[in-house]
N, C-alpha and C positions, 0 to 999 in steps of 0.2 A: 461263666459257669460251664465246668465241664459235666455233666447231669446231665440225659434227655428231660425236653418238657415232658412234664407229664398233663396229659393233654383230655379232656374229657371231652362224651360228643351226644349232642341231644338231637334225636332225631334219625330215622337210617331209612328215610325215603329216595326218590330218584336224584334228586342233589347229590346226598350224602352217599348213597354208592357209587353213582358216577362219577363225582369231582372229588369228594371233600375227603372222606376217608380213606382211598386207596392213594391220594397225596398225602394227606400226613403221615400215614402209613409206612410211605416210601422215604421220608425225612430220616436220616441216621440221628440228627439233634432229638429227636418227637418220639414220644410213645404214647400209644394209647392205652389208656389203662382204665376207661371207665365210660359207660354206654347208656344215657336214659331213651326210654321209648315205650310208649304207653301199649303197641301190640306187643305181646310176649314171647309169640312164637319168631316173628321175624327178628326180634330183638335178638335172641337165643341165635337162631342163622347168623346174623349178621355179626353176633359179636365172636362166631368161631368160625368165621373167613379172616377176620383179621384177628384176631389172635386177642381179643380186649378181655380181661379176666374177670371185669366188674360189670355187672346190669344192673340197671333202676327202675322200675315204673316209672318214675315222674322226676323232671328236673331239678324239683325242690331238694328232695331226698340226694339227688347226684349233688347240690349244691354243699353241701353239709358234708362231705366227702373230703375232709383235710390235707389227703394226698393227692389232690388235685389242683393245680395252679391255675388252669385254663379252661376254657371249656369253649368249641363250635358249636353254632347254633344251625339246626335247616327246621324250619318249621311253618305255619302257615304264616302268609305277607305281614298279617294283622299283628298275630300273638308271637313271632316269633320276639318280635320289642319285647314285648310283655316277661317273656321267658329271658330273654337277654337282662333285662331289669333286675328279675330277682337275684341273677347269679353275679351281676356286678355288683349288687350290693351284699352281697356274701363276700365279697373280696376276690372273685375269680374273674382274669382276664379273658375278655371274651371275643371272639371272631364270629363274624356274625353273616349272615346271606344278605345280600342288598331287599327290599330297600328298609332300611335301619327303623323310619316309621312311616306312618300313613295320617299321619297330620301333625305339625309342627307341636303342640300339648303334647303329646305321646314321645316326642324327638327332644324336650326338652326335661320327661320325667327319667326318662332313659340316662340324659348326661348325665343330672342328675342323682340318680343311682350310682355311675361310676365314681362320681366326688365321694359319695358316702361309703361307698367302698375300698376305696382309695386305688381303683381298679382302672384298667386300661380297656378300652373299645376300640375295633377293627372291624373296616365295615368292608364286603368283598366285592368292593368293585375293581373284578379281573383285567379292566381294560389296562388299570394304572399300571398293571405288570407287563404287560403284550413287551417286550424287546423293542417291535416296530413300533410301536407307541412312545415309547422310554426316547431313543432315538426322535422321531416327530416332535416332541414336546425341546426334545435340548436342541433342536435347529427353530424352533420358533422364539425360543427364551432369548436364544443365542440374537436373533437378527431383532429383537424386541431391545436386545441393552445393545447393542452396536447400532442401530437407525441403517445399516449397511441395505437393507429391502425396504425404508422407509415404514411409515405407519401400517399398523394392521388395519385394514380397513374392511373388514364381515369375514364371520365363519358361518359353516354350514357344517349341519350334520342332515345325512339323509340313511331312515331306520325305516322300510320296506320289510326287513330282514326276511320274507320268505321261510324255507325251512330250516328252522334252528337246529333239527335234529342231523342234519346233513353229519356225514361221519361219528355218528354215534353208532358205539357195539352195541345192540339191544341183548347182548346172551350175559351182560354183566348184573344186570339188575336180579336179583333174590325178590320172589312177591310170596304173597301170601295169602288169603280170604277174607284177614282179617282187616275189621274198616277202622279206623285214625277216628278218633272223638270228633263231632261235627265241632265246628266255631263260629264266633260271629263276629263283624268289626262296628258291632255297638257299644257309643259311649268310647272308642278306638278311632272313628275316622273324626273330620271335622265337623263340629257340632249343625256349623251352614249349611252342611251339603246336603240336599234334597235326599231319600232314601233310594229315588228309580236311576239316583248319579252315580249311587256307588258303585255298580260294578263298571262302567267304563273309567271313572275317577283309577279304582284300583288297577285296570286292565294297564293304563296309561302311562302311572307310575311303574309298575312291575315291570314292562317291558320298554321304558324308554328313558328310566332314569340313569340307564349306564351311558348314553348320547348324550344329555344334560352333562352332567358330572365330568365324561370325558372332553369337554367341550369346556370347563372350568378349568381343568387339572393343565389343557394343553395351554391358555392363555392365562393362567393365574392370576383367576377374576378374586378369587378369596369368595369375601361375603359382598363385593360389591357387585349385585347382581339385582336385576329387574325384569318385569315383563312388561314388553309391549300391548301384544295383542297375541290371541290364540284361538283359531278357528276347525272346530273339529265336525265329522260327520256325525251322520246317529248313532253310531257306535261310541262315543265319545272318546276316541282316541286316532282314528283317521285324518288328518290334516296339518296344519301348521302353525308353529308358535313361533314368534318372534322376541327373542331374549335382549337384552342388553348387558353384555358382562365387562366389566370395567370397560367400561364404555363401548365398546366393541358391539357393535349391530350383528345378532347372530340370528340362524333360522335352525327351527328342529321340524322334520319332516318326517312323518310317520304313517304308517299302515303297518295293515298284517297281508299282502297279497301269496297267491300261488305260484309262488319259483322256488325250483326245483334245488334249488341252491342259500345261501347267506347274502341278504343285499344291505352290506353296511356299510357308511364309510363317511369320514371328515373331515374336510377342507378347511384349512386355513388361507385366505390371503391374505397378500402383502401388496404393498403400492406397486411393485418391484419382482414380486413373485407370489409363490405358494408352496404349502407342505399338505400333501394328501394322504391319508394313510386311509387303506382299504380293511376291513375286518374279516380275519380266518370264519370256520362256522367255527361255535364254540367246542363241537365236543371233537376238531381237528386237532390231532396231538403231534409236537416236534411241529408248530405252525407260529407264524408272527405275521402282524399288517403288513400289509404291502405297502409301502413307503414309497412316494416318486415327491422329489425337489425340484422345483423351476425355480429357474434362478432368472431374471430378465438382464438389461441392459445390452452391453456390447455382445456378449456371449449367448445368450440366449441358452442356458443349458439344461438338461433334463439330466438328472440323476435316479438311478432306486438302488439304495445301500441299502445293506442289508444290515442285522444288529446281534450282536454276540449276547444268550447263546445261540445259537441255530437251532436245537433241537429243541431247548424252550418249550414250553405248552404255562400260558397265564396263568392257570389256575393254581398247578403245581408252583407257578414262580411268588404267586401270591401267600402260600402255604410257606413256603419257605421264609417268605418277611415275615407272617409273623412269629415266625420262632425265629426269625433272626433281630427281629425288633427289640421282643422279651430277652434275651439271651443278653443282647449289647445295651439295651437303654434307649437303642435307635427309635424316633420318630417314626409311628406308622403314616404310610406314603395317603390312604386312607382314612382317619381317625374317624369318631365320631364325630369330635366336635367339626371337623373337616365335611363332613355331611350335611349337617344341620342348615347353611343355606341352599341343597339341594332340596329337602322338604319343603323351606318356607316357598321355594318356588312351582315345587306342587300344588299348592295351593294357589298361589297368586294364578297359576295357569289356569286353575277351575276356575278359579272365580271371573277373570277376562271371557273365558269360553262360556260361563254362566250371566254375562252381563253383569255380573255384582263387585266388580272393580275395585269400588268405591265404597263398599259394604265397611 
C-alpha cells in the first residue's frame, strides 16, 4: 500500500510526547490524523504541535472513527488493556505501551477482542528494536542451532536501572492543571492478590517486564517458561527471581537504587562463551546496547560490534515496525499473543514471592 497509515492516538501524557507521537510523526508511511484524551485543554496543545486535525474526549468515540485504521494507546498500567480491548474489537489495529495486562484474565480478554475484531495487537516492548539487541539475539540463535559455543547453560538479567530519565529533554513535555480521571485496578488485577500486594505487584511488572520479555525474545523460550523461586524486599519488587525458560536456568535481578545513570543489562552464557549486551538510558537518542562477544577456546576472543543503524533510537525503530508490519502483512516482532506468557509469569512470580505456589 502506498497510503500513509492513518494512525489514531489515545492519550498525550509523558509517554506520548516524549516517545510515541513525535515518532510516528516523523514516519513518511504514518499520519496522524486523530487524538483522544479526556483533558481538553492539553488535548487542544498537543493536537496543534503535531499537526493531528481530529480530537475526542474518549476512546470510544475515536474508536467509531472509520478513517482510522490504527490506533496507540499510552494510558494508565491497568486501563490502558481495557481501552486497547474496546478499539481491537471495533476492528482497529492497535500499539499498545507495555505491560499489555496485569493479570493473565485481563491478557486473555484482550486477545480475545483482537479475534472478534479481526484486528492485530502490538505490544511496545522497545528492547525487541534496540539494533544492539537485534544483533545479541542473531549471535545467540546463531551458536543455539550450530552447538559451535556448546549448550546455553544461565542467563541473567540485572535491572537496578537507577535513573531512567538520564538524557531526557524535560522542555518537550506540554502540561497543563488539568488532572487525568482517577482509576482503579479493581476487578483488573488478579483475583488472589491481597489488596496491600497491589502496588508492589504493579510497581514489578511495570518496571521489569522489559528484563523478563527480553530475556525470552533473546533465547526463544516461546511459552515454555516457569518459575522457580522469587524473593523480593518490602517493597515487593527488590530482589530476585529465578526463571526457567526453555530449559535455560535464568535469574532477574531488580531494584530501583540512586545512580546517576541507566544500570541495565543481559547476559547470556554459553559452555564456550557469552553475549552481553548493556542498555542505553531510554530517552538516549541515536543510541543501541552495548554488545561485547566472548568467544572461548583456542582464541580466547573479545569482540563489541556494533549494529546498522547507528543512529537508531528503539522506540522510533519500533514505531516504524509497526507501520511497517501493517503496510507488508509482516509478523509483529512483539504481538500480543507473543506476550501472553510474559503475564502468566507475573503472576506465577507473585505467587512464589507470596508462598502460594501451589494455590
Amino acid at each position: 500500500m502506498t497510503e500513509p497509515l492513518r494512525l489514531g492516538y489515545v492519550g498525550c501524557g509523558f509517554m506520548a510526547q516524549h516517545v510515541h507521537l513525535p515518532n510516528f510523526a516523523s514516519l513518511p508511511d504514518c499520519r496522524l490524523v486523530a487524538l483522544a484524551e479526556t483533558r481538553p485543554r492539553l488535548a487542544g496543545l498537543v493536537a496543534e504541535r503535531y499537526g493531528i486535525p481530529t480530537v475526542y474526549p474518549s476512546h470510544l468515540e475515536l474508536a467509531g472513527d472509520q478513517s482510522v485504521e490504527a490506533v496507540g494507546v499510552s494510558a494508565g498500567f491497568a486501563q490502558q488493556g481495557e481501552i486497547a480491548a474496546d478499539l481491537l474489537r471495533a476492528g482497529k489495529h492497535v500499539f499498545m505501551e507495555k505491560p499489555m495486562a496485569v493479570s493473565v484474565a485481563q491478557a486473555e480478554r484482550i486477545l480475545a477482542a483482537a479475534r472478534e475484531g479481526q484486528a492485530r495487537l502490538m505490544v511496545a516492548y522497545m528492547k525487541r528494536y534496540d539494533p544492539g539487541n537485534v544483533l545479541a539475539r542473531e549471535t545467540i540463535r546463531r551458536w543455539q542451532d550450530s552447538g559451535e559455543m556448546g549448550e546455553v547453560v544461565y542467563a541473567r538479567s540485572h535491572a537496578f536501572c537507577g535513573n531512567w530519565l538520564a538524557a531526557m529533554d524535560p522542555t518537550e513535555l506540554i502540561a497543563t492543571d488539568e488532572k487525568a480521571p482517577p482509576y482503579s485496578y479493581t476487578g483488573l488485577v488478579p483475583a488472589w492478590l491481597p489488596p496491600d500486594k497491589v502496588p508492589g505487584y504493579i510497581d514489578y511488572l511495570q518496571n521489569f517486564t522489559h528484563n523478563i520479555n527480553l530475556l525470552r525474545y533473546f533465547l526463544g523460550s516461546g511459552a515454555a517458561v516457569g518459575v522457580h523461586s522469587a524473593t523480593f524486599g518490602d517493597d515487593g519488587m527488590t530482589g530476585v527471581v529465578v526463571l526457567n525458560l526453555a530449559g535455560v536456568p535464568c535469574t532477574v535481578e531488580s531494584a530501583d537504587i540512586a545512580f546517576h545513570y541507566y544500570d541495565d543489562h543481559t547476559q547470556v552464557y554459553f559452555q564456550n562463551g557469552w553475549v552481553h549486551a548493556w542498555a542505553p538510558p531510554l530517552f538516549q537518542r541515536a543510541a543501541q546496547s552495548r554488545v561485547e562477544i566472548y568467544e572461548g577456546g583456542a582464541a580466547h576472543r573479545y569482540t563489541y560490534p556494533l549494529a546498522d543503524p547507528l543512529d537508531a533510537w528503539q522506540y522510533r525503530e519500533e514505531a516504524a515496525h509497526f507501520v511497517h508490519a501493517l503496510r507488508s502483512g509482516a509478523p509483529f516482532r512483539s504481538s500480543g499473543e507473543d506476550t501472553l506468557p510474559d503475564v502468566q509469569l507475573y503472576e506465577q512470580i507473585y505467587r512464589h514471592y507470596l508462598g502460594r505456589a501451589d494455590d
